[in-house]
Structure formats: C-alpha cells, structure tokens
Backbone as a ProteinNet text record, in pm:
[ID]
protein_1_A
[PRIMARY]
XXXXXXXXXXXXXXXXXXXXXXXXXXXXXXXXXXXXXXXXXXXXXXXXXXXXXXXXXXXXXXXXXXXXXXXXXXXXXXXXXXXXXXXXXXXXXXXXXXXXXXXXXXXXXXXXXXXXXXXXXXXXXXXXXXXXXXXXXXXXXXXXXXXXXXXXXXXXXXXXXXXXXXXXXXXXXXXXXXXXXXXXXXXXXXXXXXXXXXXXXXXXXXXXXXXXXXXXXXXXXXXXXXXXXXXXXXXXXXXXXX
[TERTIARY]
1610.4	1583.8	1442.5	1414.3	1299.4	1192	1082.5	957.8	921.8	1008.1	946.2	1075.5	1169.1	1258.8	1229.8	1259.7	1243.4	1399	1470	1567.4	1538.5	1574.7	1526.6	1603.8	1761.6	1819.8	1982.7	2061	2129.5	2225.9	2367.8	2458.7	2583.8	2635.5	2749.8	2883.9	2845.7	2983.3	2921.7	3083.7	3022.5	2913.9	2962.5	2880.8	2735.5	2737.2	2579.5	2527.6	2623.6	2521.2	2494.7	2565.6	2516.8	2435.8	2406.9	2240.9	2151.6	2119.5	2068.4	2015.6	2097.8	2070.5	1973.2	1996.3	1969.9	1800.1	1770.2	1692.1	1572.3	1627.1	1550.9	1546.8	1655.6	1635.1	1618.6	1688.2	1707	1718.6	1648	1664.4	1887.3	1889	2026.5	2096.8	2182.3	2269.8	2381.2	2410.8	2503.7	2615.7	2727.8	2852	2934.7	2995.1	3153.7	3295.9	3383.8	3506.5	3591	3543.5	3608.9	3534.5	3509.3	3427.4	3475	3429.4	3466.9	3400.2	3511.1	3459.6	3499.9	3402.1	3443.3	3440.9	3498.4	3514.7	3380.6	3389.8	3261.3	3285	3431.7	3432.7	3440.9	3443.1	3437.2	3309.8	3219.5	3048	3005.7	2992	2995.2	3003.8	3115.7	3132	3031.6	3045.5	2955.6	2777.6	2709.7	2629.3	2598.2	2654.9	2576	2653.4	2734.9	2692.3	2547.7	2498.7	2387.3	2294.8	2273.8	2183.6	2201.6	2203.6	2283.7	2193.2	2073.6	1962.2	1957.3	2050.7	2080.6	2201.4	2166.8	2276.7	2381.3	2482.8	2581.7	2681.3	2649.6	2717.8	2828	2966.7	3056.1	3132.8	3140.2	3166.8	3301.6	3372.4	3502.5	3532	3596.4	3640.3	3729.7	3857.2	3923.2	3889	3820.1	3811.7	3938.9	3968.8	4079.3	4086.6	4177.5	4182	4137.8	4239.8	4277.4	4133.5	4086.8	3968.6	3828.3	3874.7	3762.4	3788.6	3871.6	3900	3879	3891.4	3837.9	3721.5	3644.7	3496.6	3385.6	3481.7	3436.7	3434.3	3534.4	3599.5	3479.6	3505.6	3338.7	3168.6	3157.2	3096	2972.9	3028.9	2973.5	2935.7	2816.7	2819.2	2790.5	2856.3	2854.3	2960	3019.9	3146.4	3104	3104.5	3050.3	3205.2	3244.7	3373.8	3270.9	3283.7	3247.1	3326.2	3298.5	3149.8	2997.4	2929.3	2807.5	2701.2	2597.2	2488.9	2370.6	2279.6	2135.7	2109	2137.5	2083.6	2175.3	2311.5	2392.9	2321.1	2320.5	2293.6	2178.3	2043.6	1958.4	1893.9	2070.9	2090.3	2139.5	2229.8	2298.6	2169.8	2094.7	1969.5	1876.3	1885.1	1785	1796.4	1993.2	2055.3	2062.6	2111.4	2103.8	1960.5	1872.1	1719.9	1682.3	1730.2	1727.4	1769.5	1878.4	1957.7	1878.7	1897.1	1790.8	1658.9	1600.1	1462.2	1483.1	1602.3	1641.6	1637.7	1704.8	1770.4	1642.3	1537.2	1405.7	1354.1	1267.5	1226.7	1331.2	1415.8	1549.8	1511.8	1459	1420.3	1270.8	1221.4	1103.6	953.4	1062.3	990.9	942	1037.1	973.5	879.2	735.9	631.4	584.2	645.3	636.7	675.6	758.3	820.8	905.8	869.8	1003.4	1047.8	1175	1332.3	1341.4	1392.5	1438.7	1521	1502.9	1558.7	1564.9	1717.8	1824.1	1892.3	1861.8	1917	2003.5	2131.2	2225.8	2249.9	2268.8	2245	2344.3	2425.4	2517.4	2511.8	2488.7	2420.8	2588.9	2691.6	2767.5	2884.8	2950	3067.4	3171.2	3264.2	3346.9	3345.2	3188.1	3200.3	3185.1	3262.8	3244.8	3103.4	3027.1	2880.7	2888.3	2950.8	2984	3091.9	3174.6	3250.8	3161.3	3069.6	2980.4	2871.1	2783.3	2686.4	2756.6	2886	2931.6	3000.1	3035.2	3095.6	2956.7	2869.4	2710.5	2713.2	2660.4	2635.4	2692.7	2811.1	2932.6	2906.7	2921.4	2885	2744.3	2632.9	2497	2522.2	2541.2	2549.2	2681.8	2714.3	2842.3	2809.4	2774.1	2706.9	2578.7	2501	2351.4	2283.1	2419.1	2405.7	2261.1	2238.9	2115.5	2163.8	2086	2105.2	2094.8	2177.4	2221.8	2229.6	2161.8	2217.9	2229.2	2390.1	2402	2337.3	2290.8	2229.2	2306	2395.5	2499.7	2383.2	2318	2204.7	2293.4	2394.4	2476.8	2493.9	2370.5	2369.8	2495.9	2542.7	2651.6	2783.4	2797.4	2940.8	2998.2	2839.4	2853.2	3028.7	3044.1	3175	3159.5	3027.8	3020	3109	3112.3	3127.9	3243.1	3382.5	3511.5	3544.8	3447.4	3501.7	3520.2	3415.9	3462.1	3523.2	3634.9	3726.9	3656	3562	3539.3	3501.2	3522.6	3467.8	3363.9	3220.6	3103.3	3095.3	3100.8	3037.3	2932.4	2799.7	2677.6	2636.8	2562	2500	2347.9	2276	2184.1	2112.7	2203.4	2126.9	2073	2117.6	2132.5	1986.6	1948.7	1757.6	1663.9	1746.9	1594.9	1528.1	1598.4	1521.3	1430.5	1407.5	1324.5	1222.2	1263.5	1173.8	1055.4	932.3	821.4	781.6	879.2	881.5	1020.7	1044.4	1155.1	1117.7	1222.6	1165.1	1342.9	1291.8	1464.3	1555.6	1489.3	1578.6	1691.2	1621.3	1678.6	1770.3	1764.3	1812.6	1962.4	1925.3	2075.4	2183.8	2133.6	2223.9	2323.7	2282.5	2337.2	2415.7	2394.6	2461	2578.7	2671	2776.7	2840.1	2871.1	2910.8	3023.7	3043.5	3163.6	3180	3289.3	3397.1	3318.1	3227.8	3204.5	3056.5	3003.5	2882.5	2770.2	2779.8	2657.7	2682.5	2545.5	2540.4	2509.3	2592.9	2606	2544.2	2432.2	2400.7	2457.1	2536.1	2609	2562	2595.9	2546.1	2637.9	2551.5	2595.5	2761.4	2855.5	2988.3	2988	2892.3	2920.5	2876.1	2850.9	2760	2634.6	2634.5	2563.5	2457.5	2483.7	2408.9	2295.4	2339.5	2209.8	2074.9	2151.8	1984.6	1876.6	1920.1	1834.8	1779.4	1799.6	1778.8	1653.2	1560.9	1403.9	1384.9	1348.5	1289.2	1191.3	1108.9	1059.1	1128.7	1203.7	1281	1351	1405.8	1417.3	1414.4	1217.3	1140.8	1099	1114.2	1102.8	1155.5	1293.4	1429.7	1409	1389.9	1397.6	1311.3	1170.1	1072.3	1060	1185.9	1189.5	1326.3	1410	1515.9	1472.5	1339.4	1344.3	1244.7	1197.9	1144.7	1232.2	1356.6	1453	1584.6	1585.8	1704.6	1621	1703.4	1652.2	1701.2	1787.5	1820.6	1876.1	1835.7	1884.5	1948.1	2091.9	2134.4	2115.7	2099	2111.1	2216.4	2303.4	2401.5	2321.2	2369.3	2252.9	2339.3	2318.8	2399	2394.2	2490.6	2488.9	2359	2284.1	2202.6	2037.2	1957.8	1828.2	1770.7	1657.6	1635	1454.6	1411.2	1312.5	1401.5
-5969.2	-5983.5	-6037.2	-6111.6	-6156.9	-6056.3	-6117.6	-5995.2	-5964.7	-6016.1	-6010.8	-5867.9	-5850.3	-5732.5	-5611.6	-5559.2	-5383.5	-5322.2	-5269.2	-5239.8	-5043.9	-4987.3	-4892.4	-4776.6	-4763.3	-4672.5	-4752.7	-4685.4	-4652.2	-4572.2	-4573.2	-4478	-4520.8	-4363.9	-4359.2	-4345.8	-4337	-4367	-4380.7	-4391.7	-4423.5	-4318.9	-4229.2	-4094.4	-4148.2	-4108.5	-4156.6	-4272.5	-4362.8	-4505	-4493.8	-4449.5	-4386.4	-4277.8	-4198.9	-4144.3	-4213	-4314.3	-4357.1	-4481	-4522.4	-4596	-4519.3	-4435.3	-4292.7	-4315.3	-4266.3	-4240	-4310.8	-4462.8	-4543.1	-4663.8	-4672.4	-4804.6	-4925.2	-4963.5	-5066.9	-5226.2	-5335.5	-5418	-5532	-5453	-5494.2	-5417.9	-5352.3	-5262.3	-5343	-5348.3	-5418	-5323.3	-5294	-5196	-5250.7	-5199.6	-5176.9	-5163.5	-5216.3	-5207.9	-5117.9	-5074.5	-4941.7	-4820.1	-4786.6	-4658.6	-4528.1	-4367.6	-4297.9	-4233.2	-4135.7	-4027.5	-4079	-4245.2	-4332.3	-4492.3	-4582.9	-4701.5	-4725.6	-4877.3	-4988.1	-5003.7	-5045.3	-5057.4	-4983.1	-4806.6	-4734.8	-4723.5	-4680.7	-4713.6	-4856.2	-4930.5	-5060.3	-4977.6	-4992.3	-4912.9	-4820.7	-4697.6	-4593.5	-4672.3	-4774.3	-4782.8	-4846.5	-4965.9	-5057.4	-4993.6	-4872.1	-4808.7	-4747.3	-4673.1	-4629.1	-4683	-4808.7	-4904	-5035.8	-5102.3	-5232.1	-5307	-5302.2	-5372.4	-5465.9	-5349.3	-5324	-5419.1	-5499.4	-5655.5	-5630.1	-5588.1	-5552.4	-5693.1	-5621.1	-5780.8	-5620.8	-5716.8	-5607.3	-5688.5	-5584.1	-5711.6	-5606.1	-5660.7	-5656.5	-5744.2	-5680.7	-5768.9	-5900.2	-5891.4	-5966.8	-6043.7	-6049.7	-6117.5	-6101.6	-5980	-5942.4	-5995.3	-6074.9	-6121.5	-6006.2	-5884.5	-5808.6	-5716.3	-5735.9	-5640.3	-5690	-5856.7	-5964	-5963.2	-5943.9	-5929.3	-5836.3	-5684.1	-5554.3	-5558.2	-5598.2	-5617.6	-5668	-5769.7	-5877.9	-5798.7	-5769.5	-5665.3	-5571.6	-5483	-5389.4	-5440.5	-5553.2	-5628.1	-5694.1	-5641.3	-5767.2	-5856.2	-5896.3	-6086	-6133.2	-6087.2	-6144.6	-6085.2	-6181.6	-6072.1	-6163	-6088.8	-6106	-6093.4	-6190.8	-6153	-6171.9	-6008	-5941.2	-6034.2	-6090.5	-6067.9	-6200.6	-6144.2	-6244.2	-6230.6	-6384.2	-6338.9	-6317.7	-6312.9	-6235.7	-6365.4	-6487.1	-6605.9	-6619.7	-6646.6	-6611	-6489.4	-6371.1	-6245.8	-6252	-6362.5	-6382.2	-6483.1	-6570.7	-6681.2	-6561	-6525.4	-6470.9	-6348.7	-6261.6	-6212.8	-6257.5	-6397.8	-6456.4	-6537.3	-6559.8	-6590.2	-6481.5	-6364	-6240.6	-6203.8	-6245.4	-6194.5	-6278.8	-6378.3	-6531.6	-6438.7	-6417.5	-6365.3	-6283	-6168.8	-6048.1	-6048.9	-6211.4	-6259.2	-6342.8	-6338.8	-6446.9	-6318.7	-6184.8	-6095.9	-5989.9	-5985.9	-5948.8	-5983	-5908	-5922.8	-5940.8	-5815.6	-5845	-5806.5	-5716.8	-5641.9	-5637.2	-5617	-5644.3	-5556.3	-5453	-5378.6	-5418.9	-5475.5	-5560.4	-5645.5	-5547.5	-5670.8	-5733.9	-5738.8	-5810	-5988.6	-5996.9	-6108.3	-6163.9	-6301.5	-6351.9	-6409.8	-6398.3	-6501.2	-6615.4	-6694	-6820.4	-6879.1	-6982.6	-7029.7	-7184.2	-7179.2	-7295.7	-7362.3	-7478.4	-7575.1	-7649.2	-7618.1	-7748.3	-7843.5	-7961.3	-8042.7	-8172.8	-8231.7	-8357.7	-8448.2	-8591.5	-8664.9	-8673.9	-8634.1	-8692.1	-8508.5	-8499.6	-8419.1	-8416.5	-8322.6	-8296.9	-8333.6	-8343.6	-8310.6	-8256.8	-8103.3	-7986.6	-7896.6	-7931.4	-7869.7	-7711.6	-7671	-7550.3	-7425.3	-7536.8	-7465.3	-7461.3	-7531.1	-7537	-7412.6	-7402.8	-7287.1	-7155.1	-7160.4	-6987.7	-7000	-7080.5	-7056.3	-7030.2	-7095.5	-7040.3	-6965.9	-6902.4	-6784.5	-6646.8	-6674.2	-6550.8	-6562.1	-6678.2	-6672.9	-6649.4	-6633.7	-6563.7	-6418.5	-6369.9	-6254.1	-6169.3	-6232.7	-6159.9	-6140.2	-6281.5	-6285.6	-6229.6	-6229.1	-6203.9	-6050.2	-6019.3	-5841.8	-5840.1	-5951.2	-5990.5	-6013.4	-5942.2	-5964	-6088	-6161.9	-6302.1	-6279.7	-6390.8	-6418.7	-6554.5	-6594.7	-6730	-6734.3	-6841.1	-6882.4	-6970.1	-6979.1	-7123.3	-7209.5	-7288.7	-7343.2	-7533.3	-7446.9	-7575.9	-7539.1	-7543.6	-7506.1	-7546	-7654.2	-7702.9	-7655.6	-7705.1	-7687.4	-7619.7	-7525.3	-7434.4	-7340.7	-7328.5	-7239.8	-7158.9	-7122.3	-7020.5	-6914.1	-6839.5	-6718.2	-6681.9	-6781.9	-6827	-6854.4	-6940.7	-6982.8	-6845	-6769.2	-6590.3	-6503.1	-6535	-6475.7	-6352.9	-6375.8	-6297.9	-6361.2	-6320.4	-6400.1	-6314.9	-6333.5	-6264.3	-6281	-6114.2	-6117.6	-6129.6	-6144.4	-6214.4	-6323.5	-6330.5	-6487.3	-6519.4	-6639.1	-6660.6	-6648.6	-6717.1	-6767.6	-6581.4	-6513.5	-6369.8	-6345.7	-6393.9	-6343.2	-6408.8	-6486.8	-6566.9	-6501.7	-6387	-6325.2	-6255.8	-6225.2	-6136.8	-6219.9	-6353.5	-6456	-6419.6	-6376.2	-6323.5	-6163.5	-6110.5	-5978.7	-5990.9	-6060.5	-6033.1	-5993	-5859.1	-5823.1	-5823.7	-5732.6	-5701.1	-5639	-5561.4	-5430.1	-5552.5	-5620.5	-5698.7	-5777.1	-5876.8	-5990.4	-5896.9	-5776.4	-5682.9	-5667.1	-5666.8	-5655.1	-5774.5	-5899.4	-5989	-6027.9	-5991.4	-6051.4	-5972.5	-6058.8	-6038.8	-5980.6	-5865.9	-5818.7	-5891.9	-6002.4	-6059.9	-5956	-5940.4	-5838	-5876.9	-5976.4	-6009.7	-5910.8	-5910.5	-5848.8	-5931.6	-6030.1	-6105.6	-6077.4	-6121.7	-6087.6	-6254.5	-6265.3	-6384.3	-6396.2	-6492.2	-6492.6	-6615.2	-6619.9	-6716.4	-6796.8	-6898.2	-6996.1	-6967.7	-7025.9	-7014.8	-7020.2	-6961	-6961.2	-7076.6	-7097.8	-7206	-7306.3	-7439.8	-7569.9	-7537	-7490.5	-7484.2	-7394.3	-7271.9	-7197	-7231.5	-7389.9	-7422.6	-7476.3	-7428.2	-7464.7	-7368.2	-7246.4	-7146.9	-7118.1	-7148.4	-7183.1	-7294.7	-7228.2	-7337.1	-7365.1	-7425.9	-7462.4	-7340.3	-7269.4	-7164.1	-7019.3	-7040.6	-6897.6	-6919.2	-7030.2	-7013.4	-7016.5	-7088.2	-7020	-6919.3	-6818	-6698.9	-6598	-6636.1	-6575.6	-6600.6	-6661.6	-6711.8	-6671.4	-6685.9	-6570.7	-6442.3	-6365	-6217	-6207.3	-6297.8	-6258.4	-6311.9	-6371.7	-6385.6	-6279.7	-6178.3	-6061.9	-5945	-5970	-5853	-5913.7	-6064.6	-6124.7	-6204.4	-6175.2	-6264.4	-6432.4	-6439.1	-6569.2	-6595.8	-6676.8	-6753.8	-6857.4	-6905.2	-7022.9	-7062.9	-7179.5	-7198.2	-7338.2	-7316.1	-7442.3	-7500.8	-7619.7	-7733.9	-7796.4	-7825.9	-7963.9	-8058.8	-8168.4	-8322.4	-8407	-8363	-8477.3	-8396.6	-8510.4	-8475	-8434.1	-8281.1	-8231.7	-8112.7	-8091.9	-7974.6	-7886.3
-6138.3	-5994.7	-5972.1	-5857.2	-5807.1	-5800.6	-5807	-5789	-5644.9	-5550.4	-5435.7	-5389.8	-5460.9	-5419.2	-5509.9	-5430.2	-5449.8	-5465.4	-5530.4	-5574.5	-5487.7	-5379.3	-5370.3	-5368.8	-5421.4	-5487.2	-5544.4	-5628.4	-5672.4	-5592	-5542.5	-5526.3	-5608.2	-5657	-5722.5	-5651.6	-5515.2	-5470	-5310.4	-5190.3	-5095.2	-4964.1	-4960.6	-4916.9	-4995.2	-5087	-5140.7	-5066	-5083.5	-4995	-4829.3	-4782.1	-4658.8	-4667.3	-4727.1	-4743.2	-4774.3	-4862	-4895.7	-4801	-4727.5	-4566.2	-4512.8	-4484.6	-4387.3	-4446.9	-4559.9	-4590	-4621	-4708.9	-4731	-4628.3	-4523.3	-4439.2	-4496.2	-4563.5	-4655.6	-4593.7	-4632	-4528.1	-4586.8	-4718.4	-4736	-4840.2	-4805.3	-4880.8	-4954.6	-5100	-5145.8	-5209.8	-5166.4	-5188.3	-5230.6	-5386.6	-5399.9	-5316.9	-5304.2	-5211.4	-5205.6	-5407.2	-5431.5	-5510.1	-5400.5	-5447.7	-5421.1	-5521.3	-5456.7	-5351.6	-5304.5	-5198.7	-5059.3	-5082	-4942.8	-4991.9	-4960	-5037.1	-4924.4	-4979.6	-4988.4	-4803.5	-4747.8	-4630.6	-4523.4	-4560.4	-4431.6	-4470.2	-4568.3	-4571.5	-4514.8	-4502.4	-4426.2	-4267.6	-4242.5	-4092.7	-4067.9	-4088.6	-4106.3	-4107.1	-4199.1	-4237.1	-4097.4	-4078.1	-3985.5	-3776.9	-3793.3	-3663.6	-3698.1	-3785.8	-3763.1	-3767.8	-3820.9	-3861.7	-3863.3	-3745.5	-3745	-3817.5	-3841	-3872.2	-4043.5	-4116.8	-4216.5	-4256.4	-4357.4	-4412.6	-4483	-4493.4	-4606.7	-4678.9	-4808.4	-4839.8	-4965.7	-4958.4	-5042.1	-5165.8	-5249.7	-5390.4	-5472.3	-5529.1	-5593.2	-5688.5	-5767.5	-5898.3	-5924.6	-5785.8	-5784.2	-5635.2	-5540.8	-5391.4	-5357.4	-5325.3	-5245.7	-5108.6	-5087.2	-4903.9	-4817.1	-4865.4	-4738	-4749.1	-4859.1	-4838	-4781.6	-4790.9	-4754.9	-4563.5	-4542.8	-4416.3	-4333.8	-4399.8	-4378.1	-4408.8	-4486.4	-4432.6	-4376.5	-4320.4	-4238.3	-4079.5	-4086.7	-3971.8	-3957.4	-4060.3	-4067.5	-4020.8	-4070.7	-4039.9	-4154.5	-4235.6	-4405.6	-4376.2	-4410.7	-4423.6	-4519	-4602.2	-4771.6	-4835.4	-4924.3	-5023.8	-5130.6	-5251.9	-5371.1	-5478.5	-5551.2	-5657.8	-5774.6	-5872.1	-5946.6	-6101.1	-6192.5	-6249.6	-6202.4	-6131.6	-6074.5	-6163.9	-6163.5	-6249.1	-6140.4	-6239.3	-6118.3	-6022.3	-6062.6	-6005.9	-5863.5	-5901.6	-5780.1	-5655.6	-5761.7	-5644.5	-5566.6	-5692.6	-5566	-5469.5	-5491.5	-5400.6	-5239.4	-5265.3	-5188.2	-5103.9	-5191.3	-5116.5	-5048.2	-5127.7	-4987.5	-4852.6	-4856.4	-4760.3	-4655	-4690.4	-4612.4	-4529.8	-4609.2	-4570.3	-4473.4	-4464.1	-4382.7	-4238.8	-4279.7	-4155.9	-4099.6	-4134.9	-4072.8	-4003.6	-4067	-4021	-3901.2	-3884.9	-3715.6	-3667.8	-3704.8	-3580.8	-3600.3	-3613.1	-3619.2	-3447.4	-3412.6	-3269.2	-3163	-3204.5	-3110.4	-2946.1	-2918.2	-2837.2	-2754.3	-2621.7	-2582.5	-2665.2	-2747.2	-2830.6	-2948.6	-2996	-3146.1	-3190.8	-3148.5	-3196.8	-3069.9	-2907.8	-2858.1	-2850.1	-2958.1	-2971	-2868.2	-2787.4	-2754.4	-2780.4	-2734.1	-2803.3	-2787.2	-2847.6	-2822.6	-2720.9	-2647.1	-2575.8	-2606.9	-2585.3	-2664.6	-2515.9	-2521.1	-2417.4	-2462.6	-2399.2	-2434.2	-2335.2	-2371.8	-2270.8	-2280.6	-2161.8	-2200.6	-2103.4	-2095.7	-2017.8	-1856.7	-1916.3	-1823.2	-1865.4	-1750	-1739.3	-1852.9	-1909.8	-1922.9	-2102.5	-2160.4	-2314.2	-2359.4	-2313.5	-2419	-2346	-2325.1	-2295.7	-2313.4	-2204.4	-2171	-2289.8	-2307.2	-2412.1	-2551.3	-2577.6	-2692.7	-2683.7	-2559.8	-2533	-2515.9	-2488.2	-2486.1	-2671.9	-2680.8	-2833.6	-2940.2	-2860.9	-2971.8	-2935.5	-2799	-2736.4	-2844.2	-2827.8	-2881.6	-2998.2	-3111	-3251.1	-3274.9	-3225.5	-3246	-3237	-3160.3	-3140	-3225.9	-3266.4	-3356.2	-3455.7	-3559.8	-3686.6	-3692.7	-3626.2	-3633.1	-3605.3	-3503.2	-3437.9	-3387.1	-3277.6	-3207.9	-3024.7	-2948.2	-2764.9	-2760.2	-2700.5	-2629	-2497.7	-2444.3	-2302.2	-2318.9	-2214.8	-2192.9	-2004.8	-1992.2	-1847.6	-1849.1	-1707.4	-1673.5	-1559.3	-1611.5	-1464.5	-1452.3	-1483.8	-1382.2	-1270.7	-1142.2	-1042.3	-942.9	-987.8	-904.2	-899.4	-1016.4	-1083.1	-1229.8	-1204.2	-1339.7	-1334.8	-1443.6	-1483.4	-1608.9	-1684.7	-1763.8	-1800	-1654.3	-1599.3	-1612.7	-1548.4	-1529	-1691.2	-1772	-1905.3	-2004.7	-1947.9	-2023.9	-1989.8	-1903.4	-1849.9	-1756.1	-1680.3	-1550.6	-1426.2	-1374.9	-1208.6	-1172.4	-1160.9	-1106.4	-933.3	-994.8	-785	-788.8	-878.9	-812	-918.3	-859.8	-937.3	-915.9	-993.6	-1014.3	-885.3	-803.2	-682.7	-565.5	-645.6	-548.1	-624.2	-693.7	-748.4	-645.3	-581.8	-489.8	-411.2	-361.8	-255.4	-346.3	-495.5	-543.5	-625.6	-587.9	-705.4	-692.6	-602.1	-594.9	-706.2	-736.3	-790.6	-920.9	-970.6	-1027	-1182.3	-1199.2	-1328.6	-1388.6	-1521.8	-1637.2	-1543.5	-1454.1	-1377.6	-1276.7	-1216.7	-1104.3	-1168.5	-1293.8	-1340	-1387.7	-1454.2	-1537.3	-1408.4	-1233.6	-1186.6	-1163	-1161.6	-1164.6	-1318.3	-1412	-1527.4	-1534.1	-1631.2	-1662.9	-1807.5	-1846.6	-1972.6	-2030.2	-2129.4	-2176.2	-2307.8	-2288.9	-2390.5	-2526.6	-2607.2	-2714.5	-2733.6	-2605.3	-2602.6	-2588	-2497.6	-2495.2	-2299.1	-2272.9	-2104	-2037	-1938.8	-1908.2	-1711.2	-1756.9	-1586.7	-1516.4	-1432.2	-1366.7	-1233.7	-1257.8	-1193	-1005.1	-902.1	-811	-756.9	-718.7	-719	-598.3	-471.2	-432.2	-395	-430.9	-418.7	-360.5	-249.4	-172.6	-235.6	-258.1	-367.5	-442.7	-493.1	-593.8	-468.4	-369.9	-281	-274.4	-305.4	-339.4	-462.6	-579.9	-682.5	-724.3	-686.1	-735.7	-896.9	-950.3	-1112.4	-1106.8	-1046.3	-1058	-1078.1	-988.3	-1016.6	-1157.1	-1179	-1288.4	-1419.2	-1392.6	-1534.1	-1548	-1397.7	-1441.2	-1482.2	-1425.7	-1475.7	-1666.9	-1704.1	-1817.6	-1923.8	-1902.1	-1915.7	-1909.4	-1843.6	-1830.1	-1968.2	-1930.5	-2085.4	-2206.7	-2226.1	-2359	-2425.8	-2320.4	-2343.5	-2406.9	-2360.8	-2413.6	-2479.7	-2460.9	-2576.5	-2724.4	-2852.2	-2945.4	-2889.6	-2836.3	-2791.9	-2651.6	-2615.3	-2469.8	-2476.8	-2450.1	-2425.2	-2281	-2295.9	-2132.8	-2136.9	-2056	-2044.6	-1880.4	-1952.4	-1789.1	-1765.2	-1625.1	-1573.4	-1645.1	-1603.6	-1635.1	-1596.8	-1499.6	-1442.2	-1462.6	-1480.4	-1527.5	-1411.9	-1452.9	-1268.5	-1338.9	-1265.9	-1297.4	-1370.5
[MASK]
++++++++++++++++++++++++++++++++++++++++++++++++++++++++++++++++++++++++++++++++++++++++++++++++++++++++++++++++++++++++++++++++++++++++++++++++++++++++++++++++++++++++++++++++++++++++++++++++++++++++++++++++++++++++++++++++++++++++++++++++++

C-alpha cells in the first residue's frame, strides 16, 4: 500500500466493521460480501446510515450480479472481484478518495466552504437543457451523498419543477418581497423536496412572474445556497440576460 494510507483496523467479520466505523471514522471502509455474523452488505447499510461520509467499496470472489446490485442498492461505490493486486486496490483508493474530496464541505459548517455552482446553458429551446441539469442534479447527489440544489432561472418558461414530478405552490419569484433580507430560513420555504433528495427552487409558474425576479435577487438567492449546498445547478433560459 501507498505511504500516504493508513490501514486503521482489521475486522473479522461484519459486526466488527461497524465498530470499527464507529470508532475509527474511517475515510473508506473496504468489506467482504460474505462475512460472518453480518455480510459485507447489511454492514454497508448499517455503516453509511451512520456515517454517510464514509466510502464503501465491497469485494467477492466471484462478482456476483445479485450481490453487485445489493450493494449498489446499499450504497457501495466500488465492487472489487477478489483475487486483486495492491496496484489495482490503490487505483481504486484513490478513486474513492477523489470522491469523498468533492462531497467534503457539504454543509455551511464545513470549514465554511462554499459550493459550487454549475450553469447549464443552451443557446435556443428544446435541447435537452433542463432534462440535462435535473439528471446532474439527481446523479450528484446520489453518487456523491452531497446537498444539491437545482435553480430553474428559466424565468419564463422554466419547467424544472413539473420535470420532477411536482407542481410548486411557490416559487422563485415569492423571495422578492424579502430580497432586502433574504436568508436559508426564507429560500427552504420556497423549495421543493424531489423524492431523489435534492431541493429544487422553481422558477416563476407565470410569465409574468419573471418581472419580479431582478439579477440581484438572484445572486443572492444563490449566494445563500452555496452556503449550505456542495452543489448548485442552475438551469437558464435560452436567451442571454444579467
């Protein structure tokens, strides 16, 4: 193994490796599929409810589908078919570590870090735009186990909201009256919970709407979620604007 890793326990079965989470906070736990007491994938489960922070990659002798699937499910992001050499394992460690170093500063707590904010952008209607920023949106936050927000600032003819199967009773344009004062508290009442777990702020439901909607309000809108999201998508209109 590399000199830059620390190897910081050993478990003989799965109960053990969930103490050993517990205890040492490991920035990546690597588990058996078949272990006793508790296999590799209800430890997986178990490990990353208590510790989402924590990378699990799960390894087996034969790359069993159904077990590659059950731990994917669990939420693995690595499966390893057993016999590997050290070079492989610390290809694969420093892919994982990659990961964990995006979903680092998830929170307004972490360091004070803010998140990224990702603009997608398409010069004309109807190429995908929208279906591209919620399909990132949803695949960041799944793989990464990092807060997403998508912003629909297609003031016009945004459909974010509608594309994640909810219809919002409020919307962007309902912050204007607070654009002088607007903090996290105000912006959470307007967003939208999509079933994947990312929070979606929606663009005005009617044309008219985007008249309340200044380029100020919403760099400030924008500036307050990248305080408490690792990432921001923002889907934009077609036409070039503040």
């Amino acid at each position: 193994m590399e000199s830059s890793l620390e190897i910081v326990g050993l478990a003989a079965d799965g109960q053990r490796a969930i103490e050993l989470v517990r205890s040492t906070q490991p920035d990546i736990a690597i588990l058996n599929v078949a272990m006793p007491r508790c296999d590799g994938v209800a430890a997986s489960e178990q490990i990353l409810a208590e510790r989402p922070s924590t990378r699990v990659t799960l390894m087996s002798v034969d790359g069993d589908p159904e077990a590659l699937r059950r731990g994917m499910r669990a939420g693995a992001r690595e499966f390893l078919t057993k016999p590997f050499d050290a070079v492989k394992l610390g290809h694969m460690v420093r892919r994982v570590a990659g990961l964990r170093a995006f979903g680092q500063g998830a929170s307004e707590h972490d360091e004070g870090q803010p998140g990224r904010v990702v603009t997608v952008f398409g010069p004309k209607g109807g190429v995908g735009r929208t279906t591209l920023a919620s399909n990132l949106a949803v695949a960041a936050h799944v793989r990464h186990r990092v807060p997403v927000a998508l912003v629909d600032a297609d003031l016009t003819f945004g459909d974010a909201g509608m594309l994640l199967g909810r219809q919002p009773s409020k919307d962007v344009s309902d912050l204007a009256v607070h654009a002088d004062d607007l903090d996290l508290g105000l912006i959470r009442e307007t967003l939208v919970r999509h079933r994947s777990g990312i929070d979606v702020l929606p663009a005005p439901g009617r044309p008219d709407g985007a008249e309340r909607v200044s380029a100020d309000l919403m760099r400030r809108a924008l500036e307050t979620l990248r305080r408490s999201y690792r990432l921001v998508l923002v889907d934009t209109g077609p036409n070039f604007s503040e």
